[in-house]
C-alpha positions in Angstrom: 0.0 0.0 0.0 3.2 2.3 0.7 4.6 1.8 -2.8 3.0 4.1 -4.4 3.9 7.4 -2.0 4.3 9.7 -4.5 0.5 8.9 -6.1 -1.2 9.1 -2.3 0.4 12.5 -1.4 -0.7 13.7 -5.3 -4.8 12.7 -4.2 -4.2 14.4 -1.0 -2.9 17.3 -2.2 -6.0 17.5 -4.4 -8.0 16.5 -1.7 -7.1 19.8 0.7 -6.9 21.7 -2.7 -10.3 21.1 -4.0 -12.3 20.6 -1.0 -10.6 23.4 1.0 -8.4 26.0 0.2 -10.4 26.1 -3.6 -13.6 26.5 -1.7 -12.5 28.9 0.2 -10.4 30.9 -2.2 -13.9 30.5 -4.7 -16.2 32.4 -2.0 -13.9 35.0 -1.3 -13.7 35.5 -5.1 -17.2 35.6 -6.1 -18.3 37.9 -2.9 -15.3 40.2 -4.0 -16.7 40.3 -8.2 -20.2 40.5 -7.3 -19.7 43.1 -5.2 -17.8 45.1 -6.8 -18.6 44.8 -9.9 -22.5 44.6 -9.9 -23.6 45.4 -6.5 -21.6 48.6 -6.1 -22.1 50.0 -9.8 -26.2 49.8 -9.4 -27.8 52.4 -7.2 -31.4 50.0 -6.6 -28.7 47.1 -5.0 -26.5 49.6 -3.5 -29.5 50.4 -0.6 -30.1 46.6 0.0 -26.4 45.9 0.3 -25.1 49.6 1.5 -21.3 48.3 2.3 -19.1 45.6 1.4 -20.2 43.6 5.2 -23.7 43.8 5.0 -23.3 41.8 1.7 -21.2 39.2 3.3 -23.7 38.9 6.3 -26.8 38.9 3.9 -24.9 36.1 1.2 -24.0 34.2 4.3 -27.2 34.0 6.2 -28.8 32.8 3.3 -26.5 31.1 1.1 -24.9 28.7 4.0 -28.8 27.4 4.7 -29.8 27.4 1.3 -26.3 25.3 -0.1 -26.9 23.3 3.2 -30.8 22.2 1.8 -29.1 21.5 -2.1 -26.3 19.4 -0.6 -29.4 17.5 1.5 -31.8 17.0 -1.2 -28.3 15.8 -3.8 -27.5 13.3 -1.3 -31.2 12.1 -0.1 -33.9 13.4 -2.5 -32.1 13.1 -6.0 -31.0 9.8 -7.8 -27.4 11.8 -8.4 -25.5 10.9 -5.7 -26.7 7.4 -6.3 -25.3 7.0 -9.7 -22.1 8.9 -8.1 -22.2 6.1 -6.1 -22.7 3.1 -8.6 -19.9 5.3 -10.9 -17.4 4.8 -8.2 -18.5 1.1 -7.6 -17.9 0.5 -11.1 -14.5 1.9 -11.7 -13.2 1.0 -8.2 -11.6 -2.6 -8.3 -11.3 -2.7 -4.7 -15.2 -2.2 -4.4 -16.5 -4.1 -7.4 -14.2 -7.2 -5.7 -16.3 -6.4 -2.0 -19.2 -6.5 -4.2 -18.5 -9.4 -6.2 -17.4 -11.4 -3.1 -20.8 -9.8 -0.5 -23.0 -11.6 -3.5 -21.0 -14.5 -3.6 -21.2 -15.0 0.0 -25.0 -14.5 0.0 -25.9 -17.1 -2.1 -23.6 -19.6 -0.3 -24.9 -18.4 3.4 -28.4 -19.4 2.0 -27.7 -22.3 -0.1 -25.9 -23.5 3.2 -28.6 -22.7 5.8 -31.1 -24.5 3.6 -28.6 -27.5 3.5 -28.1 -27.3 7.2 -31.6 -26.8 8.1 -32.3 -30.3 6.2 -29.3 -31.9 8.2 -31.5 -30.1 11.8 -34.1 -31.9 10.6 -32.6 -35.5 10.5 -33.3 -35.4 7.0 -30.7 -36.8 4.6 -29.6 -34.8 1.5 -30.3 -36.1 -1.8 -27.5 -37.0 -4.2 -28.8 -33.3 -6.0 -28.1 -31.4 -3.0 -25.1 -33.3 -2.3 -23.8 -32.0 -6.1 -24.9 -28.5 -5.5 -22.8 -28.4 -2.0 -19.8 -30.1 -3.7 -20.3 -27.4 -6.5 -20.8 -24.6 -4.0 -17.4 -25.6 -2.6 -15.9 -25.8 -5.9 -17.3 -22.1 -6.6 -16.2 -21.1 -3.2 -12.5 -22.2 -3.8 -12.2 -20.6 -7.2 -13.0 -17.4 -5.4 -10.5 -18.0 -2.7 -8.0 -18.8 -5.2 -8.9 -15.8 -7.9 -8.3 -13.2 -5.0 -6.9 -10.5 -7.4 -8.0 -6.8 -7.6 -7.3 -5.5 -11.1 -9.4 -3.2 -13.4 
């Protein structure tokens, strides 16, 4: 996992780049432009906003609330984040193998409790289940021995 130093302090950098210092640098910009350039140069906007910190105040106490309800309704009321999600899923080979292996293991856990259930009940398996267990066991060892993560 340390190999590749170089390529995990390049997504960090980004990290603290995008999600803070180009967030914050972004705000600061666009409060300063609109301001200065629009609010200040129109007479009508110039009485709502009468100096530079009453803007701030004003863009603040209802742009933090209003952002706050778009990021809620992105993450809980829209279908975006979840093909965000399914994106990263997809193109993640560390998730599709979790995936791969969480629907693998389902099928087995209840293929195996139905198995063991019959055994509970002093019943004997037929030569059909004995074949699908022997074939679950072959599936199960192919996926022990495939344990690669690659695109």
């Amino acid at each position: 996992m340390r190999d590749n130093l170089g390529f995990r302090g390049w997504f960090y950098f980004r990290q603290g780049w995008s999600v803070y210092f180009a967030f914050i640098f972004a705000a600061v910009n666009t409060l300063t432009v609109t301001y200065f350039l629009a609010i200040d140069n129109y007479p009508v906007l110039k009485e709502i906003f009468p100096s530079f910190i009453h803007y701030i105040v004003i863009v603040v106490l209802v742009g933090i609330p209003l952002l706050a309800l778009i990021g809620y309704a992105h993450y809980k009321r829209t279908a975006s984040f979840k093909a965000e999600a399914d994106i990263h899923i997809e193109a993640n080979p560390h998730m599709r193998r979790i995936l791969t292996n969480t629907e693998f293991m389902l099928s087995m856990s209840l293929q195996l409790s139905e198995l063991t259930m019959r055994l509970m009940n002093n019943e004997k398996l037929t030569s059909n289940e004995m074949d699908r267990l022997k074939h679950l066991q072959k599936e199960f060892q192919k996926q022990i021995d495939n344990r690669v993560v690659k695109d």
